[in-house]
C-alpha positions as CSV (number, residue, x, y, z in Angstrom):
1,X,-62.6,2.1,-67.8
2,X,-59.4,4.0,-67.3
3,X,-56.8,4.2,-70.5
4,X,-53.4,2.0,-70.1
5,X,-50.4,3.8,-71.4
6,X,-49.5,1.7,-74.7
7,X,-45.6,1.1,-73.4
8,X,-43.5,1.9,-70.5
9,X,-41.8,4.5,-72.4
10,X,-45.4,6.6,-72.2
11,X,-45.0,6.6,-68.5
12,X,-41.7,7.9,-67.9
13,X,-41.2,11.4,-69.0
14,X,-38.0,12.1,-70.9
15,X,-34.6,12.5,-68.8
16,X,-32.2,15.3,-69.7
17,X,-28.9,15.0,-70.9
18,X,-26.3,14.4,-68.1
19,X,-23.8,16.9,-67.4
20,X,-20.9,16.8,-70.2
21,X,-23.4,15.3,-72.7
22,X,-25.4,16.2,-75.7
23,X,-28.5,15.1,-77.4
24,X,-28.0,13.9,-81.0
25,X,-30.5,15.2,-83.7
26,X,-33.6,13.8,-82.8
27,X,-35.1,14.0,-86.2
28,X,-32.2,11.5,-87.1
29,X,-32.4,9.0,-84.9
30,X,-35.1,5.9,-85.1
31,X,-36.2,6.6,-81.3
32,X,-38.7,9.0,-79.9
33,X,-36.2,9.6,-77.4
34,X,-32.7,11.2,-78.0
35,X,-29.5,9.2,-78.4
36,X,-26.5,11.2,-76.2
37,X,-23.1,11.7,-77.0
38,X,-20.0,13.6,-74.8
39,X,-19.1,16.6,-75.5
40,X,-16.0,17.1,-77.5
41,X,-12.6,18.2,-76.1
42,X,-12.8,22.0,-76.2
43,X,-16.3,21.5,-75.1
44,X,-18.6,22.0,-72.3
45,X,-22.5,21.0,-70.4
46,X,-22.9,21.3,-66.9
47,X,-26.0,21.8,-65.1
48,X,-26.1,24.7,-62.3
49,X,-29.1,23.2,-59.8
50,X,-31.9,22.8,-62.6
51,X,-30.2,24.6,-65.4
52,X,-28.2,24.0,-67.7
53,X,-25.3,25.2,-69.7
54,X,-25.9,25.9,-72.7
55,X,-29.3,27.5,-71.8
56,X,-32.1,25.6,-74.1
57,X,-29.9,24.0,-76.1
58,X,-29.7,20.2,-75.9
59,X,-28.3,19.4,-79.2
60,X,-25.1,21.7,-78.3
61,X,-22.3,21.4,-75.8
62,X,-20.6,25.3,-75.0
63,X,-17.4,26.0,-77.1
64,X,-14.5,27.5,-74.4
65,X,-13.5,31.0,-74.6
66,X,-9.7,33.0,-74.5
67,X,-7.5,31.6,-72.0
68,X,-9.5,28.4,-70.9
69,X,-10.1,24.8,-71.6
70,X,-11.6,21.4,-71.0
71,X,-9.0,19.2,-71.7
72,X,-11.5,15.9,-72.1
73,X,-14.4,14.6,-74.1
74,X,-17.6,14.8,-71.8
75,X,-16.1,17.5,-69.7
76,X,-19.2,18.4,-67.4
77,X,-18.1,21.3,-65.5
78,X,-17.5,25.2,-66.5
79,X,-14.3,25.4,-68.9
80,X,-10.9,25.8,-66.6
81,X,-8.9,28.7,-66.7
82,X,-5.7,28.3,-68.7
83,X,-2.4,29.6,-66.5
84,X,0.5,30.6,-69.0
85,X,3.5,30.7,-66.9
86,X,6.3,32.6,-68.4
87,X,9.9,32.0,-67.7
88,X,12.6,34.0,-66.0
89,X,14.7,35.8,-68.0
């Protein structure tokens, strides 16, 4: 007799975070799945065809660098360069 999967949950494997999200802990949440939460402003995930940035880490969004930005929570694409436009004098 073949073996039924105990919920529905068994049969579905687990989905990644979506693109300008992170996973919270998982060994502090009640769920065998993660609970997701934007990125903060500052803060970056995007996913380049099946990877994503940051590489292997779920649980953190990628901080921007020198002279670029995401303005947002749950930006989902690389940080924008930042233009500093200097007056005439």
């Amino acid at each position: 007799m073949p073996v039924l999967a105990a919920s529905v949950a068994e049969l579905r494997p687990p989905c990644p975070a979506p693109a300008g999200y992170k996973e919270k802990n998982r060994t502090t949440t009640t769920y065998d799945r993660a609970e997701i939460v934007p990125c903060g402003k500052g803060e970056v995930a995007y996913w380049t065809g099946s990877t994503r940035t940051p590489v292997g880490k779920p649980e953190e969004c990628q901080g921007c660098t020198a002279n670029t930005y995401a303005p947002r929570t749950g930006a989902r694409s690389p940080c924008a360069l930042s233009i500093v436009l200097q007056g005439a004098s």
